[in-house]
Each structure stands twice: as C-alpha cells, then as structure tokens.
Short mmCIF file of the C-alpha atoms (twelve columns), coordinates in Angstrom:
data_MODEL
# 
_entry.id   MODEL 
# 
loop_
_atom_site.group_PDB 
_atom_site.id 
_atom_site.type_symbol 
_atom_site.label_atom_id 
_atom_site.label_alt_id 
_atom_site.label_comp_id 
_atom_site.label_asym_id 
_atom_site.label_seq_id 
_atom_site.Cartn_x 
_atom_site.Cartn_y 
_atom_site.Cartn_z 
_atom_site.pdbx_PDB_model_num 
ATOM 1   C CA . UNK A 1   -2.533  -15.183 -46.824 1 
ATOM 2   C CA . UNK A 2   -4.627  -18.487 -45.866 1 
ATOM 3   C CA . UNK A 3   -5.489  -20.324 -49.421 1 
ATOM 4   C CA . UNK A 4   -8.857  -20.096 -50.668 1 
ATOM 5   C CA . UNK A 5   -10.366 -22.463 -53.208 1 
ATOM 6   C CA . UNK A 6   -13.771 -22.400 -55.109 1 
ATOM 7   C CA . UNK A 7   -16.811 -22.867 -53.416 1 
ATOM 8   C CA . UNK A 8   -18.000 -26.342 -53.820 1 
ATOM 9   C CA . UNK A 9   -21.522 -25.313 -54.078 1 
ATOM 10  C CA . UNK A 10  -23.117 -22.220 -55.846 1 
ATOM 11  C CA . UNK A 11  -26.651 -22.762 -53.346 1 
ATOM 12  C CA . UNK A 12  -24.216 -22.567 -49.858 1 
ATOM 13  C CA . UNK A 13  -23.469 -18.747 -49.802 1 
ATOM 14  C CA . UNK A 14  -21.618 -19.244 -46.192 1 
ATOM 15  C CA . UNK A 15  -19.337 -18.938 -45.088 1 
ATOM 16  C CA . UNK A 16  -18.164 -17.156 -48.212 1 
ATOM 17  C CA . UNK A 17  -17.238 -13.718 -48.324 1 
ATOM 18  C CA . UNK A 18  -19.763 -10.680 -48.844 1 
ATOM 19  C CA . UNK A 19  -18.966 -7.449  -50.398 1 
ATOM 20  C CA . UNK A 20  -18.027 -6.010  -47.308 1 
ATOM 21  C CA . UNK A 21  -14.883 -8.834  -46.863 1 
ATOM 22  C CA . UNK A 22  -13.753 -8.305  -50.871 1 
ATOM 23  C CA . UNK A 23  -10.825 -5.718  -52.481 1 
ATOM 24  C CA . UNK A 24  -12.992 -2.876  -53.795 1 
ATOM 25  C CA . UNK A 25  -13.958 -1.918  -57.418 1 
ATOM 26  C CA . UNK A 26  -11.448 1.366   -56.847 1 
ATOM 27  C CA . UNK A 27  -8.513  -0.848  -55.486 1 
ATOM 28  C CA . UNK A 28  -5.764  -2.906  -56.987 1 
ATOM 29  C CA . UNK A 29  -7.675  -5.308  -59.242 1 
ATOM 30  C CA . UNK A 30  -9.158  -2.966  -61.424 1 
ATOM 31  C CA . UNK A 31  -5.728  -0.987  -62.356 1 
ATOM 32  C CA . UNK A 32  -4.184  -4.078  -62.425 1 
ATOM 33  C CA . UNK A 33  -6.602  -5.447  -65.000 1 
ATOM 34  C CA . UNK A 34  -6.176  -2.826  -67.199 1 
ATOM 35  C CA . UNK A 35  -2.571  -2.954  -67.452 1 
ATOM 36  C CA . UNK A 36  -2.907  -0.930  -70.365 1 
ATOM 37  C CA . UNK A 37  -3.927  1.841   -68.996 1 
ATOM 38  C CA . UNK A 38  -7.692  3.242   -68.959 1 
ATOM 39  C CA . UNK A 39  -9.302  5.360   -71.539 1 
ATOM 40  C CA . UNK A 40  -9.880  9.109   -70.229 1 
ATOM 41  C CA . UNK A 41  -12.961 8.478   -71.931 1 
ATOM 42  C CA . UNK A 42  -14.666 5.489   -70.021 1 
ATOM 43  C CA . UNK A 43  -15.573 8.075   -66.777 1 
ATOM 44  C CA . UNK A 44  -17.483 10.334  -68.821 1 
ATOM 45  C CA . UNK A 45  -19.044 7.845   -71.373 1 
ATOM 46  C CA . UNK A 46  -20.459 5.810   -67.727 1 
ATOM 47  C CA . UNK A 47  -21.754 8.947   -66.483 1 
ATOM 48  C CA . UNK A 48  -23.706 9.568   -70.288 1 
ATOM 49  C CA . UNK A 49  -25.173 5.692   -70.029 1 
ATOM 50  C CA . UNK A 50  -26.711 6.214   -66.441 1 
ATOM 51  C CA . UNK A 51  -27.624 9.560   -66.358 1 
ATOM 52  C CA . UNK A 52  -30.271 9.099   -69.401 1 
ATOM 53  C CA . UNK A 53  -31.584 5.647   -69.017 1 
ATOM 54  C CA . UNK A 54  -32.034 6.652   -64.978 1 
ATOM 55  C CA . UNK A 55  -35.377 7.955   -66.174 1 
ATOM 56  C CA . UNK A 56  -36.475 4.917   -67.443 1 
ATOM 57  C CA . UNK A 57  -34.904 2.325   -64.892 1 
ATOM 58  C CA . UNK A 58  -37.027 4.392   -61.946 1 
ATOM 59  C CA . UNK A 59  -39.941 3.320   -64.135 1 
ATOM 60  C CA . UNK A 60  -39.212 -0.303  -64.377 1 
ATOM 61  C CA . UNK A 61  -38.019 -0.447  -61.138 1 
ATOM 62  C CA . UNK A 62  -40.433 2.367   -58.621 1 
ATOM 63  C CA . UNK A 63  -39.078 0.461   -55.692 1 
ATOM 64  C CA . UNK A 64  -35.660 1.566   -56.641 1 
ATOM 65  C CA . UNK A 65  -34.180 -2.196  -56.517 1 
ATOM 66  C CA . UNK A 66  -32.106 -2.365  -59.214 1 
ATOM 67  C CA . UNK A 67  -28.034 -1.589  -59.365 1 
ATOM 68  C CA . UNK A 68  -25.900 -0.190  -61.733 1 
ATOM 69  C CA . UNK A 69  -22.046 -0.786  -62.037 1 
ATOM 70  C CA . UNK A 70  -19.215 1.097   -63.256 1 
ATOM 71  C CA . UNK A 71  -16.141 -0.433  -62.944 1 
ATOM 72  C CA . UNK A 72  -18.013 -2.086  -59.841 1 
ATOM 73  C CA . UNK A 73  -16.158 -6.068  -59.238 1 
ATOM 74  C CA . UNK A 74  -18.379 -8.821  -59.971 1 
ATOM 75  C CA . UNK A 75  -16.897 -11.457 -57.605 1 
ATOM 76  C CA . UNK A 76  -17.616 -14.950 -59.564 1 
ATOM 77  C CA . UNK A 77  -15.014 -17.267 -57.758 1 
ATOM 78  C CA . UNK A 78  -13.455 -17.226 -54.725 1 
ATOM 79  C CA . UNK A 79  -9.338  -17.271 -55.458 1 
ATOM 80  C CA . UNK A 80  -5.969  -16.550 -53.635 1 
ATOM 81  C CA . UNK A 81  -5.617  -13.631 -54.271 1 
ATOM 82  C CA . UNK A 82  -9.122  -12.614 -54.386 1 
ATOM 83  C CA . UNK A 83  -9.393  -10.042 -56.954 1 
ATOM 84  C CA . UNK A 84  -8.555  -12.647 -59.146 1 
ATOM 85  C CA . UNK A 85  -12.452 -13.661 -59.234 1 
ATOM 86  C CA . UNK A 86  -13.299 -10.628 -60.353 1 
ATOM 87  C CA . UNK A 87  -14.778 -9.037  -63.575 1 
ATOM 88  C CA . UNK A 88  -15.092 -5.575  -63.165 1 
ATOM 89  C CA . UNK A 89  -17.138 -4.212  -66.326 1 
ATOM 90  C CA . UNK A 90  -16.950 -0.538  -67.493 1 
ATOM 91  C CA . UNK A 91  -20.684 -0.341  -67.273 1 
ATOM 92  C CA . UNK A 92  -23.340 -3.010  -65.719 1 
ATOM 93  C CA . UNK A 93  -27.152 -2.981  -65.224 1 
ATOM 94  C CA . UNK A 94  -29.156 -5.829  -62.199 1 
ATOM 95  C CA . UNK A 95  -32.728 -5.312  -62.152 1 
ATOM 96  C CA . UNK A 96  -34.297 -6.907  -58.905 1 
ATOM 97  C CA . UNK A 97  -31.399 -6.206  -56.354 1 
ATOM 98  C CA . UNK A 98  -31.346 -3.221  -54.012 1 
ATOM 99  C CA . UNK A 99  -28.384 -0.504  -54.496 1 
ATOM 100 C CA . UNK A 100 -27.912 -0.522  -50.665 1 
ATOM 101 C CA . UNK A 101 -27.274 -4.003  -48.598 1 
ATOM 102 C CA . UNK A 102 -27.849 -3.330  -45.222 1 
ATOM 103 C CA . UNK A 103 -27.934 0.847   -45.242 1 
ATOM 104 C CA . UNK A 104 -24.161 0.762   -47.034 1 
ATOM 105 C CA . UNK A 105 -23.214 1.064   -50.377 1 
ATOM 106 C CA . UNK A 106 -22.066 -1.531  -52.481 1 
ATOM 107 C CA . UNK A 107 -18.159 -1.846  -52.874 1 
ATOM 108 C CA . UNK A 108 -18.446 -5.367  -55.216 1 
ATOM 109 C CA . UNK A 109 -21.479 -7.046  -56.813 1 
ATOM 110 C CA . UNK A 110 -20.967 -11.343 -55.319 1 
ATOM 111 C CA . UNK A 111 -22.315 -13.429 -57.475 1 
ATOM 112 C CA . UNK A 112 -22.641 -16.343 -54.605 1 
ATOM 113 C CA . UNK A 113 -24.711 -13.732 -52.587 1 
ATOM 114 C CA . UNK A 114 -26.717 -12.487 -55.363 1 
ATOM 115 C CA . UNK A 115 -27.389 -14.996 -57.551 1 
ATOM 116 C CA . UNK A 116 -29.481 -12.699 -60.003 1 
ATOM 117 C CA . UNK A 117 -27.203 -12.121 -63.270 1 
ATOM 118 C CA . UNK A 118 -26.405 -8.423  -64.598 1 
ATOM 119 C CA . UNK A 119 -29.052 -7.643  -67.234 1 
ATOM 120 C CA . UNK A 120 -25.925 -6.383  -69.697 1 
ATOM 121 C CA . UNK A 121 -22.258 -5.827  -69.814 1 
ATOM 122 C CA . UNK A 122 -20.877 -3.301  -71.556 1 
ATOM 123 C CA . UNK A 123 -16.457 -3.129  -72.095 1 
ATOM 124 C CA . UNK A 124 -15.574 -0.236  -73.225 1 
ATOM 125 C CA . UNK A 125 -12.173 -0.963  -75.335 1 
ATOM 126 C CA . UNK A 126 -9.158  0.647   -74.416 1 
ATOM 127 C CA . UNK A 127 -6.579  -1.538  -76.127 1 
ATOM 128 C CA . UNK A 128 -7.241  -3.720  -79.350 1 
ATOM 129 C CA . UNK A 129 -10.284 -5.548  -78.217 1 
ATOM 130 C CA . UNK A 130 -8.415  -8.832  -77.266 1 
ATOM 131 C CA . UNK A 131 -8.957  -8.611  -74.139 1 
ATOM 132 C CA . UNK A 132 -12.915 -8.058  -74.091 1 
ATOM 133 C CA . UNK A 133 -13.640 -11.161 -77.289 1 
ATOM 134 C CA . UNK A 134 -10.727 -13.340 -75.200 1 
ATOM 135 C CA . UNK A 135 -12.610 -16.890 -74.806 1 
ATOM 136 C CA . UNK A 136 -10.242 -18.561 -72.826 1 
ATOM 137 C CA . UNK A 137 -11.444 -20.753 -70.062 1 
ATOM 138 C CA . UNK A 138 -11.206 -19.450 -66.946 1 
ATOM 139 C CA . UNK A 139 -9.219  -16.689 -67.422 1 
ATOM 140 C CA . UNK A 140 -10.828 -14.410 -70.988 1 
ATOM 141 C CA . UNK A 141 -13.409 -12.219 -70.277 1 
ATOM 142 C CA . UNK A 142 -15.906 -13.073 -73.280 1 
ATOM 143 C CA . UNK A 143 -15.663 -16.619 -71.786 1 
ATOM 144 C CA . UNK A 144 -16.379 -15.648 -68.290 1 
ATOM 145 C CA . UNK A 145 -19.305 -13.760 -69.148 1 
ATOM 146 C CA . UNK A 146 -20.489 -16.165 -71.632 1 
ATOM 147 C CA . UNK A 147 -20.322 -19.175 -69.374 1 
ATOM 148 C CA . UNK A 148 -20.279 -17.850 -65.692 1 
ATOM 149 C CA . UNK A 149 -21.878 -14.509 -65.108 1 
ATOM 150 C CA . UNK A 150 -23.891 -14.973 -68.099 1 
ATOM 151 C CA . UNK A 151 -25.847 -11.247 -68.761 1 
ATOM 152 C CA . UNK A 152 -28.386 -11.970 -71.500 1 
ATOM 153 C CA . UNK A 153 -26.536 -8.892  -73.274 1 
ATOM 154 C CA . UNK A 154 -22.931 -8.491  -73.956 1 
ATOM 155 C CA . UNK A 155 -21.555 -4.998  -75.489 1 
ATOM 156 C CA . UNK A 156 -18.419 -4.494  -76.381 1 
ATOM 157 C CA . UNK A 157 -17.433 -0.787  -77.387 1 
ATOM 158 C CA . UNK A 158 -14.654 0.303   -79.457 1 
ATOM 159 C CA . UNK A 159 -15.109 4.997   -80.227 1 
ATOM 160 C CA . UNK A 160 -11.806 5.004   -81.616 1 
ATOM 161 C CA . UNK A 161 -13.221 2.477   -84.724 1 
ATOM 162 C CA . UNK A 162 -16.840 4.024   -83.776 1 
ATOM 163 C CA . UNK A 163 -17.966 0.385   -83.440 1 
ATOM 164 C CA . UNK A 164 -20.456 -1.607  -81.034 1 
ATOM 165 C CA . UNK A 165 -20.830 -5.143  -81.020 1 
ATOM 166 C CA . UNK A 166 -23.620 -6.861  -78.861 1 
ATOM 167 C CA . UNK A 167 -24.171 -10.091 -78.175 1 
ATOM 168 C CA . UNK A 168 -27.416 -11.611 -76.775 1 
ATOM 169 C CA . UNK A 169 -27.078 -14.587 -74.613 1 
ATOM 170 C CA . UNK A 170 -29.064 -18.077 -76.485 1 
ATOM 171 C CA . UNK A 171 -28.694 -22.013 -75.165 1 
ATOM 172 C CA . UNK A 172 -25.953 -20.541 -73.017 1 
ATOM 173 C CA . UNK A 173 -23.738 -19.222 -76.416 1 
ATOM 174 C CA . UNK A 174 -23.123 -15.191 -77.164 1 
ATOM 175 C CA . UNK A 175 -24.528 -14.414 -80.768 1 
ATOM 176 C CA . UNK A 176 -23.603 -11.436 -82.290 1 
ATOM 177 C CA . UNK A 177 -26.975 -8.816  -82.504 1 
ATOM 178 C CA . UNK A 178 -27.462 -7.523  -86.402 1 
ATOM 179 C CA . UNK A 179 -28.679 -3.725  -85.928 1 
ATOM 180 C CA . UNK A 180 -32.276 -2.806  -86.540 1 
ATOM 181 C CA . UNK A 181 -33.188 -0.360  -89.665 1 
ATOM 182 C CA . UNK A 182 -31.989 2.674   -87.622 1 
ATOM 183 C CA . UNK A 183 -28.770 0.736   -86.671 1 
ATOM 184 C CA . UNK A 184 -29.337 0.266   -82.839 1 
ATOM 185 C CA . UNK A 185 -29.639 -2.767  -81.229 1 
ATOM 186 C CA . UNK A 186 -33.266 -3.320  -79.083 1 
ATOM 187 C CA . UNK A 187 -32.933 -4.907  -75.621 1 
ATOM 188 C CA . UNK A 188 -37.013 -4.987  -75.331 1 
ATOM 189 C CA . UNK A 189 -36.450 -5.709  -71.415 1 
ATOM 190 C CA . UNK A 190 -34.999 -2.683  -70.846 1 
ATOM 191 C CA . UNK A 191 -37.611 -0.462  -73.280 1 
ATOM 192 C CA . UNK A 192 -34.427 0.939   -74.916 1 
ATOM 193 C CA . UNK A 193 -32.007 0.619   -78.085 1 
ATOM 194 C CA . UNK A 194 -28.361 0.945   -77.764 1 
ATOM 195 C CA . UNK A 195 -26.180 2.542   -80.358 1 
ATOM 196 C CA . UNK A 196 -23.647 5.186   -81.490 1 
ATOM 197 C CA . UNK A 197 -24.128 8.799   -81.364 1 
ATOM 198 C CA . UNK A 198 -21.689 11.544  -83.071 1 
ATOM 199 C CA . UNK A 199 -22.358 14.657  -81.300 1 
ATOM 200 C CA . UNK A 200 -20.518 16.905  -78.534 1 
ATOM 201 C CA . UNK A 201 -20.309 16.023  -74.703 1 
ATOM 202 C CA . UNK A 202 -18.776 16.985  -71.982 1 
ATOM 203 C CA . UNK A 203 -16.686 19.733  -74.906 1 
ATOM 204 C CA . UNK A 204 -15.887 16.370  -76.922 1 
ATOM 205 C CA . UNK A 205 -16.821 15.296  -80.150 1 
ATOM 206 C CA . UNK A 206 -17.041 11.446  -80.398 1 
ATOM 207 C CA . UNK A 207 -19.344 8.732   -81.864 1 
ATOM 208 C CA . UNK A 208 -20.597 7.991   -77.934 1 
ATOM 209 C CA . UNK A 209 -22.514 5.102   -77.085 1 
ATOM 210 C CA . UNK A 210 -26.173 6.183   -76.266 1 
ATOM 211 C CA . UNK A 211 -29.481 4.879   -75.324 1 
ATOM 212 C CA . UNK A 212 -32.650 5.569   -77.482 1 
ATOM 213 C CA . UNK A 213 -36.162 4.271   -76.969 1 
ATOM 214 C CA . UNK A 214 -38.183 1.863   -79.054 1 
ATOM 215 C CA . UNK A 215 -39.679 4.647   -81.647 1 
ATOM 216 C CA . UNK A 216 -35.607 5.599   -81.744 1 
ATOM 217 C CA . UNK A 217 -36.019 9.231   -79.844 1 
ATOM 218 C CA . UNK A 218 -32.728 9.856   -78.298 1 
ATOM 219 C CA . UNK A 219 -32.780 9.495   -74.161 1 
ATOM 220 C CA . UNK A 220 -31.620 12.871  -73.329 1 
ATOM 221 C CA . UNK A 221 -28.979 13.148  -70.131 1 
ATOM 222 C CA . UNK A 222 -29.859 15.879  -67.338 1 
ATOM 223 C CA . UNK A 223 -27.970 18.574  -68.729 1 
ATOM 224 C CA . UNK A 224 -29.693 17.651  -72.570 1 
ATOM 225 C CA . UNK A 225 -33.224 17.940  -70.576 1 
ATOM 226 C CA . UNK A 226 -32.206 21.219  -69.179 1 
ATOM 227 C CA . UNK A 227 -30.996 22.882  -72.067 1 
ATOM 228 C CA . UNK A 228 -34.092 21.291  -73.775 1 
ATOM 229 C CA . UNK A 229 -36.691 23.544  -71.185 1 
ATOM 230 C CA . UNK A 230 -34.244 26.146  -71.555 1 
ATOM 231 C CA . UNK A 231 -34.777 26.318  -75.568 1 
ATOM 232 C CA . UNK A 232 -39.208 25.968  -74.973 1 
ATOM 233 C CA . UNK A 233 -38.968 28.766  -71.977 1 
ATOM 234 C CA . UNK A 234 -37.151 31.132  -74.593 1 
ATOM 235 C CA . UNK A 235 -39.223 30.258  -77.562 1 
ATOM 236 C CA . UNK A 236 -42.411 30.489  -75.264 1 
ATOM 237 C CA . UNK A 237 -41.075 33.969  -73.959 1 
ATOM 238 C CA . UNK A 238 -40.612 34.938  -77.327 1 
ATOM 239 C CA . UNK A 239 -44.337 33.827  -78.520 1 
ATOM 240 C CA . UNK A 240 -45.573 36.048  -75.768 1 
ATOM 241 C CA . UNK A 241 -43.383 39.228  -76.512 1 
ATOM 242 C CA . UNK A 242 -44.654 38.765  -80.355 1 
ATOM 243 C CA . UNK A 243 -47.997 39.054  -78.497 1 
ATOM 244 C CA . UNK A 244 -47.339 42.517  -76.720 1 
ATOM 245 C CA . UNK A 245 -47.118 40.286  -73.506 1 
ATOM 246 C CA . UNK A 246 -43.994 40.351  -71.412 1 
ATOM 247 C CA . UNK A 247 -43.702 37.017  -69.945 1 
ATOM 248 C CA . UNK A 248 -42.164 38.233  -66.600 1 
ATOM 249 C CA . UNK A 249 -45.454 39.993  -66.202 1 
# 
C-alpha cells in the first residue's frame, strides 16, 4: 500500500479521502480496537440513546441535518494503514451536517470534510476504563478527543460500576461535570440531561444510561411511548365502562 502522511493543511480537504474511499465503521478497525472484545450490551444501550432523544433532535434540527454515530469512524488523520486515524465512539451526536452525502449513507464521519465537531462522545466501557481516560498523545483516546476532535461533551460509561463521567470541553481542557440535584448532568444545547437509569429493557435489568429533559421527566423510547397510550386507552376504556358506555361503541 502507497504511504500516506498527514495532511499538511486542515482548510485543503483535496485530494484527501471522503467517506466513500475509507475502511468502514463495521470493518477491521473497529474489532481491532476493541481487542477486548465488545460488551453485548453497547448494541442495545445505542439503540435506547437514539431512539428517545430522536424526538427532540427532529425539533432542533426540522431540516433533518444532523447525524448520529454508533460505532460510526471519525477519520481525524490520514495514516498507513488508514483505520489507524480513526476514533470510532460507541455513541456520537453532529448537529448541522446532513445524514446522507450525496443520496448514500454515511460509512465514516471525516473530519477534513466536515469540519463541524460531534456535539458529544459517549464510550461505553467494556474493559477497565484505561482505554477511554488514556491521554497519550497521539495514540489515547481521552487525548484525541480532548485535543483533536474536540466534542464540547465527553461521556464515558462504565454499567458494570453503574458510573458516568462527563466532561465538558473549556480553553481546549476536559473538566469533569459535577451532577445537578437530581444527579444528571445538563447539556443545555441539546435541551436534555444525561444520567443513569435502573429499570428493565430489552428483558434486562441494568443501571442504563438515559436521557431526561430539563424539568428531569424521563425521554421515553418508542416502545415506552407505546405502552404509555396503551396504559391511557385502557384506563380511558375503563372510565367509560364505569359510565355504562362501552368504548367500542
């Protein structure tokens, strides 16, 4: 394979490589990078974080141009081999950008094509947490996002302490978040608090990490909302029946 070095200028996207030219976010890198092995919990737990704050990202976004990542690369450097310049975040939030680049679906998020930073990270721990607070240059992931990608917000999730620890992005340094009175943390961009959660999904009891809104009411996911109309239909049924009416009627 031909060498590739770093692009000597951030504002000169060509000729560099666009999503379309770039090992995808289901290929080698990603197993690779988690040598350890992946949590059977991560799939789920990304499916929980976009389903319920979808609601609320249609609102701050009613053009639909925003993108959300799970395990999705975030191409940061060009490198030989290329999947070496790649972060590829359990979970990942861009306002501003469209889903689609030219009617196909995005297989990497490049930050040379891009140039608009993820909103928030979010690692979801797997091993013992070295790897996501790892701050060495070049190479540790808290470094890389602290310094190159640079989200404003920076979660890193551990269910099997039941821990979250967020850091929010000031004069280009990651400070740890303290947790408001209900013991969430606010990103006031997004309209939303982020926290833990013990409860039941998907048959599984676990502290899971969860979205709330400002006045801390839980955002529900699709099947919660169902099941939610499910309980008032009954309850209203019920009223009526108490009422000598029969609600089919």
């Amino acid at each position: 394979m031909t060498s590739v070095t770093n692009p000597p200028n951030a504002l000169t996207p060509f000729p560099f490589p666009d999503h379309t030219q770039l090992p995808e976010s289901d290929g080698t890198f990603v197993f690779a990078e988690r040598a350890g092995g992946k949590n059977w919990q991560e799939h789920p737990q990304s499916i929980l974080l976009t389903d319920s704050i979808t609601p609320i990202l249609k609102q701050l976004n009613p053009e639909d141009e925003y993108c959300i990542g799970q395990d999705l690369g975030i191409y940061w450097r060009l490198t030989d081999p290329l999947e070496k310049g790649a972060e590829a975040p359990d979970w990942f939030y861009v306002p501003n950008v469209p889903f689609l680049i030219n009617g196909q679906t995005r297989r990497s998020y490049v930050m040379w094509r891009e140039f608009i930073a993820p909103l928030i990270v979010l690692e979801f721990v797997s091993g013992d947490g070295s790897e996501e607070r790892d701050k060495t240059p070049l190479k540790g992931k808290f470094w890389i996002y602290e310094q190159v990608i640079r989200p404003p917000f920076y979660g890193i999730y551990e269910a099997s302490k039941a821990s979250l620890e967020l850091y929010h992005l000031i004069e280009r340094q990651y400070q740890v978040l303290p947790p408001n009175e209900r013991g969430h943390y606010p990103i006031v961009a997004l309209g939303v608090e982020l926290g833990l959660w013990q409860g039941v999904y998907q048959n599984v009891e676990l502290p899971w990490l969860r979205w709330w809104d400002l006045q801390g009411n839980l955002l529900l996911s699709g099947d919660e909302r169902a099941e939610q109309e499910s309980q008032r239909a009954d309850r209203l049924a019920a009223q009526l029946r108490s009422l000598g009416v029969e609600p089919e009627a």
